[in-house]
C-alpha atoms as a printed R data frame, in Angstrom:
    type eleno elety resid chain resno      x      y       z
1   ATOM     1    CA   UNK     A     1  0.000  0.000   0.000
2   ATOM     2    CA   UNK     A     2  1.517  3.484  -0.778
3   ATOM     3    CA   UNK     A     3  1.933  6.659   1.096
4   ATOM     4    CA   UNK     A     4 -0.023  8.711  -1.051
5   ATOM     5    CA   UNK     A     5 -3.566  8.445  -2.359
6   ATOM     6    CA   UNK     A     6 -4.796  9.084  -6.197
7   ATOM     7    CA   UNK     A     7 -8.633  9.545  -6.804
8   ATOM     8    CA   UNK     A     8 -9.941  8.831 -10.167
9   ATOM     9    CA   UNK     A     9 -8.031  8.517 -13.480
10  ATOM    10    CA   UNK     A    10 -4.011  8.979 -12.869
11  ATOM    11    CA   UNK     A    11 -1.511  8.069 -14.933
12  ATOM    12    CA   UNK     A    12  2.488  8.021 -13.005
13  ATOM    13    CA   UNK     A    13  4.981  7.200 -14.853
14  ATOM    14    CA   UNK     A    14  8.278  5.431 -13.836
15  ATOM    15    CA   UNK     A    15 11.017  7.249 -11.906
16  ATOM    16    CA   UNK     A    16  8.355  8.988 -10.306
17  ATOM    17    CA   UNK     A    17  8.474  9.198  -6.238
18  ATOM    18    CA   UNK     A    18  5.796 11.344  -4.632
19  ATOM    19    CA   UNK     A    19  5.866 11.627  -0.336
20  ATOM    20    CA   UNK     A    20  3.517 10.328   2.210
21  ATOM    21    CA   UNK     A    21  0.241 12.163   2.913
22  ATOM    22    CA   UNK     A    22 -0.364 13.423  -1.001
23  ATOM    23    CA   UNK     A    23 -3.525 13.127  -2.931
24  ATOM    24    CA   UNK     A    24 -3.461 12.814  -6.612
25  ATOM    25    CA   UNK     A    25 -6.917 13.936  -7.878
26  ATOM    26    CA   UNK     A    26 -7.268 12.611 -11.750
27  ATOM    27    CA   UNK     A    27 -7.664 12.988 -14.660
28  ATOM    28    CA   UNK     A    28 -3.508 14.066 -13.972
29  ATOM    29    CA   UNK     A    29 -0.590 12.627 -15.498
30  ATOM    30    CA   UNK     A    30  3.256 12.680 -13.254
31  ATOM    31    CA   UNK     A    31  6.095 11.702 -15.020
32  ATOM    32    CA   UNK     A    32  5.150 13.033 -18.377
33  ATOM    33    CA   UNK     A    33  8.771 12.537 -20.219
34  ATOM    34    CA   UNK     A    34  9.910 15.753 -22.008
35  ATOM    35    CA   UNK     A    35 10.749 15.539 -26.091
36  ATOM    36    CA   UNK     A    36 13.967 13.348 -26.633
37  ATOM    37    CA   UNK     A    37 13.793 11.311 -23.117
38  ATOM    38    CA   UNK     A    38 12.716  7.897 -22.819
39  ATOM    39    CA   UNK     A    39 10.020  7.400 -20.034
40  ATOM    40    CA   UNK     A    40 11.772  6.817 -16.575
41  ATOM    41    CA   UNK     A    41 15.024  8.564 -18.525
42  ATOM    42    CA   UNK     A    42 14.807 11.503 -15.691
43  ATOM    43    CA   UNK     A    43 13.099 11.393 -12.031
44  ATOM    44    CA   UNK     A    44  9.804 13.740 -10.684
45  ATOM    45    CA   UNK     A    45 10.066 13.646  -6.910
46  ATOM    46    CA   UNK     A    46  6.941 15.273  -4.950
47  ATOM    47    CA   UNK     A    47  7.168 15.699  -1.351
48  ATOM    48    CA   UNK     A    48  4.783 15.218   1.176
49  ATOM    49    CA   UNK     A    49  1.295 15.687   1.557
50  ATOM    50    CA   UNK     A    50  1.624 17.369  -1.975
51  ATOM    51    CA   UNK     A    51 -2.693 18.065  -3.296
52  ATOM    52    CA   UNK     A    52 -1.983 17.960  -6.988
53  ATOM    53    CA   UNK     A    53 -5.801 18.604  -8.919
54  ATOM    54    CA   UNK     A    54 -7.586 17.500 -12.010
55  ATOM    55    CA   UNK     A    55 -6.301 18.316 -15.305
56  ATOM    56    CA   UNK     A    56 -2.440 18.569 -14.256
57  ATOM    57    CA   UNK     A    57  0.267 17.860 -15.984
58  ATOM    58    CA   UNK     A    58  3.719 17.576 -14.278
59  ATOM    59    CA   UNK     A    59  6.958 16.093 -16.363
60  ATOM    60    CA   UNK     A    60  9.789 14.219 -15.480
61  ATOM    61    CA   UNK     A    61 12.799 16.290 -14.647
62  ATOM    62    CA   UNK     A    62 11.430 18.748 -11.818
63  ATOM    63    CA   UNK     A    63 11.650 18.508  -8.150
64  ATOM    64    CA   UNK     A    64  8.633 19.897  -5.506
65  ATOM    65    CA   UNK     A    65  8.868 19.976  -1.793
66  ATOM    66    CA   UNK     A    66  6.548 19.438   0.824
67  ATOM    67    CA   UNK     A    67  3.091 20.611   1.129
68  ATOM    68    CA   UNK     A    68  2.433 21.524  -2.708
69  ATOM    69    CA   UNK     A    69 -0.632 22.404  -3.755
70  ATOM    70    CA   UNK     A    70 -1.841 22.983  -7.320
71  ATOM    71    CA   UNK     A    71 -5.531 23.923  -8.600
72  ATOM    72    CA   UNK     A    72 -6.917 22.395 -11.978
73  ATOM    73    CA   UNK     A    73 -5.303 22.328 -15.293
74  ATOM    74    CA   UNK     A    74 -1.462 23.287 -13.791
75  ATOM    75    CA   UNK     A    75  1.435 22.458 -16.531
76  ATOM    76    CA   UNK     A    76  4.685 22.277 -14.838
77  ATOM    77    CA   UNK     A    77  7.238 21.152 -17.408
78  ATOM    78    CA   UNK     A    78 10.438 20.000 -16.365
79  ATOM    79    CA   UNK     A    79 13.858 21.247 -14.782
80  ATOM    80    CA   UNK     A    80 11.710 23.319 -12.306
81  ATOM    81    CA   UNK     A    81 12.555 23.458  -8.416
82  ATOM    82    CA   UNK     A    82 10.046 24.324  -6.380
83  ATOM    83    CA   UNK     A    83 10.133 24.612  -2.528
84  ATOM    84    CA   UNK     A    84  8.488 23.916   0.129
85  ATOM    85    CA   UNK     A    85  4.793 25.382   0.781
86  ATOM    86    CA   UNK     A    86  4.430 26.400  -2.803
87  ATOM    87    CA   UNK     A    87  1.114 26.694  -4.334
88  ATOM    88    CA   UNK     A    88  0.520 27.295  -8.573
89  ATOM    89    CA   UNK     A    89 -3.136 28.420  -9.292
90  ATOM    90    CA   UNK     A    90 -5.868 26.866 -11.799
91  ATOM    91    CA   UNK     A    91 -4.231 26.709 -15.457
92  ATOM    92    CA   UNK     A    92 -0.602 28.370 -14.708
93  ATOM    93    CA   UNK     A    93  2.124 27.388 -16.873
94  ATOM    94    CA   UNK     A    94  5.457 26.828 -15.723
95  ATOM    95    CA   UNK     A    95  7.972 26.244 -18.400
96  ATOM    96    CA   UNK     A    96 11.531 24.983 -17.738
97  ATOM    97    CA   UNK     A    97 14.497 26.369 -15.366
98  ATOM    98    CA   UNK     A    98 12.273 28.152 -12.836
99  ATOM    99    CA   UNK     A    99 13.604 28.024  -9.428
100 ATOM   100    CA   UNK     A   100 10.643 28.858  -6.954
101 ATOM   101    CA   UNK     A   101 11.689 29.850  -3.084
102 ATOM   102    CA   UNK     A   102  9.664 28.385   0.084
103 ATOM   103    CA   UNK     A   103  5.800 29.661   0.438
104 ATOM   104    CA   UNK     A   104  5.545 31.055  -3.001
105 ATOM   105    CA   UNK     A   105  2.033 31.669  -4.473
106 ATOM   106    CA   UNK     A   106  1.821 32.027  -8.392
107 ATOM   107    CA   UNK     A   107 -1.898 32.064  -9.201
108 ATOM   108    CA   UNK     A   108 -3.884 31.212 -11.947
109 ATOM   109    CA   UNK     A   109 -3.201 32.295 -15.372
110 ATOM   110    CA   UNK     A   110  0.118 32.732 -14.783
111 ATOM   111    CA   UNK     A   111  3.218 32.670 -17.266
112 ATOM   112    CA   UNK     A   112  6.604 31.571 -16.343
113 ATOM   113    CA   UNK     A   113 10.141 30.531 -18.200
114 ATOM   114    CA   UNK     A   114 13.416 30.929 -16.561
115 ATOM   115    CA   UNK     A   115 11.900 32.390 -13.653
116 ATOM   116    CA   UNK     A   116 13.493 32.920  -9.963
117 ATOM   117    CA   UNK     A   117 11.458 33.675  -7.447
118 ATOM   118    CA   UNK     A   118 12.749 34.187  -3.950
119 ATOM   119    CA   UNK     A   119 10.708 33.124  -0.815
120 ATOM   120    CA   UNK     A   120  7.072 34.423  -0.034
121 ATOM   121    CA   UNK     A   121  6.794 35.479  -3.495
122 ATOM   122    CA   UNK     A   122  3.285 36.672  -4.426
123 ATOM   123    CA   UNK     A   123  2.129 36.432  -7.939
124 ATOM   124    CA   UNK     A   124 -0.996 38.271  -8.938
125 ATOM   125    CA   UNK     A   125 -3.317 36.133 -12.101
126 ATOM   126    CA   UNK     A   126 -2.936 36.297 -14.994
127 ATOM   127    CA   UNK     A   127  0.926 37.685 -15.464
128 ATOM   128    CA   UNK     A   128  3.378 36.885 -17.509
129 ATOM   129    CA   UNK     A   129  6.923 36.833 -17.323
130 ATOM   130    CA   UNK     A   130  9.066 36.855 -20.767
131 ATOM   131    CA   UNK     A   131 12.487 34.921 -21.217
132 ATOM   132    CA   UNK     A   132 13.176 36.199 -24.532
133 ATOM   133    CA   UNK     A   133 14.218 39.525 -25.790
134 ATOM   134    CA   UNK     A   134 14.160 38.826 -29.769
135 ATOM   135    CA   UNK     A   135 11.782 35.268 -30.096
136 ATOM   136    CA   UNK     A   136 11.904 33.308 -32.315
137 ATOM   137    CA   UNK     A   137 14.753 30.463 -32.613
138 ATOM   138    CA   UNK     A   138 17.440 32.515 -31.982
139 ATOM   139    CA   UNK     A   139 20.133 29.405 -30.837
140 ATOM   140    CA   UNK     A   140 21.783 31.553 -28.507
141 ATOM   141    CA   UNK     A   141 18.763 33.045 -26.793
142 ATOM   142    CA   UNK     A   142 19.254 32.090 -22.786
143 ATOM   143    CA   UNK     A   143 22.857 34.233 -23.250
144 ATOM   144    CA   UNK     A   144 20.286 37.379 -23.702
145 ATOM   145    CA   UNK     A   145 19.400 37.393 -20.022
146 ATOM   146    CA   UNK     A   146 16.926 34.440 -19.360
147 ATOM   147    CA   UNK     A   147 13.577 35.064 -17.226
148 ATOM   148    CA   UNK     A   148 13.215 37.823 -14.247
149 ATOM   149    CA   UNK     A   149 14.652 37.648 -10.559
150 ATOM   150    CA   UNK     A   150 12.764 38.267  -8.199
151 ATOM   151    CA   UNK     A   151 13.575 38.794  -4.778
152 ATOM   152    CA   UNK     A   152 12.223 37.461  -1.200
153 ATOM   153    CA   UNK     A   153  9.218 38.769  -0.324
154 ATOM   154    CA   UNK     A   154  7.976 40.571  -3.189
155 ATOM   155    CA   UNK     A   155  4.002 41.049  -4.242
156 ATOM   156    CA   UNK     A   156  2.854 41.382  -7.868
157 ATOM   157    CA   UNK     A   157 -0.683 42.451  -9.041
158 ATOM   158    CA   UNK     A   158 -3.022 40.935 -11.452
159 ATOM   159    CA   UNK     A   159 -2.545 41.094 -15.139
160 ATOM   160    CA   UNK     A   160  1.455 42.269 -14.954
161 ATOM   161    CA   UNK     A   161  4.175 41.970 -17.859
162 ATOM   162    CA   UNK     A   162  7.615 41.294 -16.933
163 ATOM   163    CA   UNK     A   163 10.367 41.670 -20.017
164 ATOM   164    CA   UNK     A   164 13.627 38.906 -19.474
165 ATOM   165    CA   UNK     A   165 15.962 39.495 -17.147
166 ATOM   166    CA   UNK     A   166 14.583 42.420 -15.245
167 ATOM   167    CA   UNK     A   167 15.680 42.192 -11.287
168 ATOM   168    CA   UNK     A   168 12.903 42.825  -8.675
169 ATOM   169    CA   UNK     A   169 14.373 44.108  -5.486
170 ATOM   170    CA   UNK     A   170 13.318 42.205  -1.677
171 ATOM   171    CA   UNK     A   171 10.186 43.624  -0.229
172 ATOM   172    CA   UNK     A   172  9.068 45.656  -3.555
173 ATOM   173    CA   UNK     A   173  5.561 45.651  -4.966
174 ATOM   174    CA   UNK     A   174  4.461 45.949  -8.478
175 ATOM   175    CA   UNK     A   175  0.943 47.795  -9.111
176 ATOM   176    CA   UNK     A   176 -1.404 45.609 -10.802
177 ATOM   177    CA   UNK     A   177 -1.049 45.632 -15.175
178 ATOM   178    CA   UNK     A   178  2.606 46.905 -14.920
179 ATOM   179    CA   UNK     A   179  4.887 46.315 -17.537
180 ATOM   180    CA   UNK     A   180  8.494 46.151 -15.985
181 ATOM   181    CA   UNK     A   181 11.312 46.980 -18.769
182 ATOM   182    CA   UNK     A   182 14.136 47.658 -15.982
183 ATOM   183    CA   UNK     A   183 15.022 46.692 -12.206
184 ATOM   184    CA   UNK     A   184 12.989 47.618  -9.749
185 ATOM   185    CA   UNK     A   185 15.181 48.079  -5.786
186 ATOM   186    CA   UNK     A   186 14.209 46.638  -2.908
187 ATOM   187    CA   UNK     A   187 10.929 47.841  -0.555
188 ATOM   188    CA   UNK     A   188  9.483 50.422  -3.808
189 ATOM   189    CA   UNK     A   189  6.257 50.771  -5.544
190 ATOM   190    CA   UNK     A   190  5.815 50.516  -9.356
191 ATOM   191    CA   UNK     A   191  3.160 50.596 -11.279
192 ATOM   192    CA   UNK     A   192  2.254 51.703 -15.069
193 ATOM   193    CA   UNK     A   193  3.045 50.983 -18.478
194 ATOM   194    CA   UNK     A   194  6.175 51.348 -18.588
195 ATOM   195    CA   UNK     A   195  6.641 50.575 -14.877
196 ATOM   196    CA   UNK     A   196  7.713 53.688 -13.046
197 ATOM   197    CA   UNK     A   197  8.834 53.632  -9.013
198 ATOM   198    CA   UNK     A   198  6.437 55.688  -7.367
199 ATOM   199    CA   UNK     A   199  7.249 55.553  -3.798
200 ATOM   200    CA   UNK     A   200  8.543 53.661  -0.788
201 ATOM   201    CA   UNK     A   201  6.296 50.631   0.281
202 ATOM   202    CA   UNK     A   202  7.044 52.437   3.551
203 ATOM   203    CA   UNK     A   203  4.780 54.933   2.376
204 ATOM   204    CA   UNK     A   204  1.626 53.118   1.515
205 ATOM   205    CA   UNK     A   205 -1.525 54.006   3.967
206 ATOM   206    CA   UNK     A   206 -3.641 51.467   5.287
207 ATOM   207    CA   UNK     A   207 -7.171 52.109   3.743
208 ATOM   208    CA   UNK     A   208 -9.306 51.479   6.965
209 ATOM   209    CA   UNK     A   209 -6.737 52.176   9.374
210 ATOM   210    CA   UNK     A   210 -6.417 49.043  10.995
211 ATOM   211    CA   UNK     A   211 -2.439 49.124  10.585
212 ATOM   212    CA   UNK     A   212  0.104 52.350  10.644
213 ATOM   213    CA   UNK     A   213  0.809 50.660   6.955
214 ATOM   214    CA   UNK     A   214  0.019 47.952   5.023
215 ATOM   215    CA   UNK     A   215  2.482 44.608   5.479
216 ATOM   216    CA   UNK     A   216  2.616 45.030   9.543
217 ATOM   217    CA   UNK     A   217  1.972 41.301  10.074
218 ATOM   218    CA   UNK     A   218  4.152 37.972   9.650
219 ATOM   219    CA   UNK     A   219  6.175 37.262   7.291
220 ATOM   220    CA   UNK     A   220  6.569 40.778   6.283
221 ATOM   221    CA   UNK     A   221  7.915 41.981   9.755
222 ATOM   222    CA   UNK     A   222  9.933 39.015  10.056
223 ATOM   223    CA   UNK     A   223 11.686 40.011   6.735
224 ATOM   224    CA   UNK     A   224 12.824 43.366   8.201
225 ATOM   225    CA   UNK     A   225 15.035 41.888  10.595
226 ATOM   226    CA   UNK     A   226 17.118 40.051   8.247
C-alpha cells in the first residue's frame, strides 16, 4: 500500500516518487517525459502531503517539496525546483528552469520561463513573465538574459508583464497591469506601463486604518530583521 492516495483517473509514470500524505486527484498525469527522453530517462520527486488537482500535468525532470498544492489544469514542465509550501493556481504554466523559493504563491493564469522567485513570493493572475528579448529560434537566446529575478518577499498584481531578465528588489511591490522593462530596488512601488517607481512601500496608507501601513503582520515583519 503506498503513502499517497490518487482519486480517479491517474496516470504516473516510472522514476516517479511522490511523499507520504499526497492526494493525486485525476484525470492528472506525473512523469510526463519531455521531447527526446525515454520514459523513466529523468526522475519527478513530490514531497509530502503534496494536493496535486484535475487536469495537471507535471513532467519528469522537476523537483517539488513538501506541502504543494496545485488547482486544476497546472502544466509544470520539467527542470523546475520548487520549494516547500508552494502553491501554482488553476491553469498556470510553468515552463523549464524556474527556481521557486519556500511559500511562493503564483496564481492562476500565470506565465513563467526561466523564472526565480525568492521566498514568499506573491504572484498576482494572470501575469506573464518573458524569457526572450528577440523570439523566435534565436540558438543563442538564454545568453540574452533568461527570465526575471525576483527577490524574497515581493508582491505582484493581477494582469502584470515582466520583459527577461529584469531584477525585482526584496520587499518591492508591483501595481497591478505593470509592464516592468528595468530593475525595480528593494521595498518600492511601481506601477504603469512602462513601470515607473512611485514611492517607498514604507509609504503606503492602510485604507481602513487598521495598521500604521500595510504589510505590519508575519512574514513581512519578520523580513525586516534580516
Amino acid at each position: 500500500m503506498s503513502d499517497y492516495r490518487t482519486v480517479g483517473d491517474v496516470k504516473i509514470y516510472p522514476g516517479v516518487t511522490i511523499g507520504k500524505g499526497s492526494i493525486i486527484y485525476g484525470p492528472a498525469v506525473l512523469g510526463q517525459p519531455p521531447r527526446r527522453k525515454a520514459v523513466g530517462e529523468l526522475p519527478l520527486v513530490v514531497g509530502d502531503n503534496a494536493i496535486i488537482r484535475p487536469f495537471s500535468t507535471i513532467y519528469a525532470g522537476t523537483t517539488i517539496g513538501d506541502s504543494f498544492q496545485c488547482g486544476q489544469g497546472a502544466s509544470i514542465r520539467e527542470d523546475n525546483i520548487i520549494g516547500n509550501n508552494v502553491s501554482i493556481g488553476t491553469n498556470a504554466v510553468l515552463e523549464f528552469e524556474n527556481r521557486l523559493g519556500d511559500f511562493c504563491r503564483v496564481h492562476s493564469g500565470c506565465f513563467l520561463e526561466m523564472v526565480t522567485l525568492g521566498k514568499y513570493v506573491f504572484v498576482g493572475p494572470n501575469t506573464v513573465f518573458t524569457d526572450d528579448p528577440h523570439p523566435m529560434n534565436c540558438p543563442r537566446y538564454k545568453e540574452c538574459g533568461g527570465g526575471a529575478i525576483v527577490g524574497d518577499f515581493v508582491k505582484i498584481g493581477a494582469n502584470c508583464t515582466f520583459l527577461p531578465a529584469v531584477k525585482i528588489g526584496k520587499g518591492a511591490l508591483i501595481g497591478a497591469g505593470a509592464v516592468v522593462v528595468g530593475d525595480i530596488p528593494e521595498m518600492m512601488v511601481a506601477a504603469g506601463n512602462p513601470a515607473q517607481v512611485i514611492k517607498s512601500v514604507l509609504a503606503l496608507k492602510c485604507k481602513i486604518n487598521a495598521y500604521e501601513r500595510p504589510y505590519l503582520w508575519p512574514p513581512y515583519t519578520d523580513s525586516e530583521t534580516e
